[in-house]
N, C-alpha and C positions, 0 to 999 in steps of 0.2 A: 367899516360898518361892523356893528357887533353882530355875534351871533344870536339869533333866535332859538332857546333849547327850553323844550318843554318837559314838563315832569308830571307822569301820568302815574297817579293810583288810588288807592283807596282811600276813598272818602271817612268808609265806615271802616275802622283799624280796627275790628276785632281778628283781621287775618294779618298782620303781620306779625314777625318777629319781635321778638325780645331783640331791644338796641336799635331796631329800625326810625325809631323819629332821630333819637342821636346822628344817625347814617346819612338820613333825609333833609335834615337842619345842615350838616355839612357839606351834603351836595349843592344845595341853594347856595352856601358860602363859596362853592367851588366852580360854578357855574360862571357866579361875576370875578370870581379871581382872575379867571382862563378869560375873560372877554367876553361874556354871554349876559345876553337878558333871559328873564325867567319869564316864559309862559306857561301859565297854568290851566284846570278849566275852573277856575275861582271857588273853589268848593274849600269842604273841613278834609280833616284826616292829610294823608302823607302829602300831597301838596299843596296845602296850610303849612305845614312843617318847611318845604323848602323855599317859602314867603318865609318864614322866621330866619330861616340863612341867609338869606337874600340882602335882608332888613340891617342882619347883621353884620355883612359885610358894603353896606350901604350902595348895594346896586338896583337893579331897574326891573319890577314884576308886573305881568299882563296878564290878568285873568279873562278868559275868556266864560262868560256865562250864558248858562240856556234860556233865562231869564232874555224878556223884552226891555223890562226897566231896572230901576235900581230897587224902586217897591215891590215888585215881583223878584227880585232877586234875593231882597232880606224877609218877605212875608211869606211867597208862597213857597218856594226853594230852601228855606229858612239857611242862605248863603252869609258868609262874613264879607266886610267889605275892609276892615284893617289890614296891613300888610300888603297891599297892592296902590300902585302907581297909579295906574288905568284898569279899569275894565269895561270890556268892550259887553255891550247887551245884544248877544244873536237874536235872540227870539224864537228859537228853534227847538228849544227840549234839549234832552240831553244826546240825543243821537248827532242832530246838528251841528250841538256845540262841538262833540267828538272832534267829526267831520274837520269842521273850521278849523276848532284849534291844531289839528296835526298838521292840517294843511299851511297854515301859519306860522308852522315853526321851519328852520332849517333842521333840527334833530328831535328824536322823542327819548325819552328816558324812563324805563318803566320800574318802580319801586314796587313794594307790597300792592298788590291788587284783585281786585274782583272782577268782575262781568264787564265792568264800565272799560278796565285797563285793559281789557283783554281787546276790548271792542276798539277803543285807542291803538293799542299796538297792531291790531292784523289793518286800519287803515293805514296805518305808516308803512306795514309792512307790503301792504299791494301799493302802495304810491313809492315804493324804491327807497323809501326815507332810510337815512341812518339813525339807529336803536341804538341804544344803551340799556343795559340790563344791571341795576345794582343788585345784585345773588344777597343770598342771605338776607334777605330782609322779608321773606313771607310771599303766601299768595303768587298771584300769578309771577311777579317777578320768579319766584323760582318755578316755573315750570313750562318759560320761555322753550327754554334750550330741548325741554322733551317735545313739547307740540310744536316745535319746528320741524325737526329730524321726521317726527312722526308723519307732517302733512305732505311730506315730498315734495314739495315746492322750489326744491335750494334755500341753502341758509341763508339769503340775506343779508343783508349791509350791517349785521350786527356784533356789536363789543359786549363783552362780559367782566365782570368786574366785581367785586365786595371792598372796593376801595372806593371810595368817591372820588378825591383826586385821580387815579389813575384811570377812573373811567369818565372823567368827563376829558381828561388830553387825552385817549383812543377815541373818543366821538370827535372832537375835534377836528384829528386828522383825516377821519373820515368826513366831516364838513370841508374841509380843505381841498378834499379830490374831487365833490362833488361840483363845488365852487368851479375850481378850476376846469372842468367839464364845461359848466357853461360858459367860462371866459374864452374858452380857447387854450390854453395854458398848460403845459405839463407840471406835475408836482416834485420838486428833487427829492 
């Protein structure tokens, strides 16, 4: 079964980094290298960009929308529907969709982000998910690591990274322990 790894950030890319779509286009591509399908929450900006990786490495994206229909998806959401496989219509806004989509993936990945990513990543991070953090790429991605530490909680099942390959094998393996948690299974 392939992995389900979602890629959460900014819609609106005035916060990211310089080099960050190049970084984000590459994760998508690294995503289906490693064995993974891409879930998104079907929007524009940096996960638009890892639909473009995806695409290009001709693997499998799932956008999850806040949108009910597909007309309410490209009218009032003014959402793209190219670069995606499937997309599922919550019907829920965007808190919903959050919701769903983390809860639908095996891992979340958070690039350049705002309000939305942040809200994405703290539900991954109270459902135990394994995170990925691609550094360097702007926005909340880089500021993971400080409002972790800050909220006392414990760090978390998360990997850091400014490589894309090498941060989608450390999610990985952390999907791998998790896995085997439910199977029963020790991991060597």
């Amino acid at each position: 079964m392939k992995y389900k790894i979602c890629v959460s950030g900014a819609a609106n890319t005035d916060c990211c980094a310089v080099g960050a779509k190049e970084k984000t286009i590459e994760l998508g591509r690294e995503i289906v290298r490693q064995g993974g399908v891409l879930v998104t929450g079907a929007t524009t900006g940096a996960p638009f960009w890892a639909t473009i990786g995806t695409k290009k490495a001709k693997g499998f994206s799932i956008g999850m929308s806040p949108a009910a229909t597909e007309l309410e998806h490209v009218k009032k959401y003014k959402l793209p529907t190219d670069n995606f496989d499937m997309i599922v219509y919550t019907g829920f806004g965007y808190s919903g969709r959050n919701l769903m989509l983390t809860r639908s993936a095996d891992a979340v990945i958070i690039v350049c982000g705002r309000m939305g990513t942040l809200n994405e990543f703290t539900i991954a991070f109270e459902d135990r998910k394994p995170i990925g953090v691609l550094t360097g790429t702007g926005g909340t991605a880089d500021k993971v690591e400080e409002i972790v530490r800050s909220a006392k909680r414990g760090l978390g099942k998360i990997v850091y990274s400014d490589d894309p390959r090498e941060l989608v094998e450390k999610l990985i393996e952390l999907i791998k322990k998790e896995k085997a948690k439910v199977n029963g299974t020790k991991r060597k």
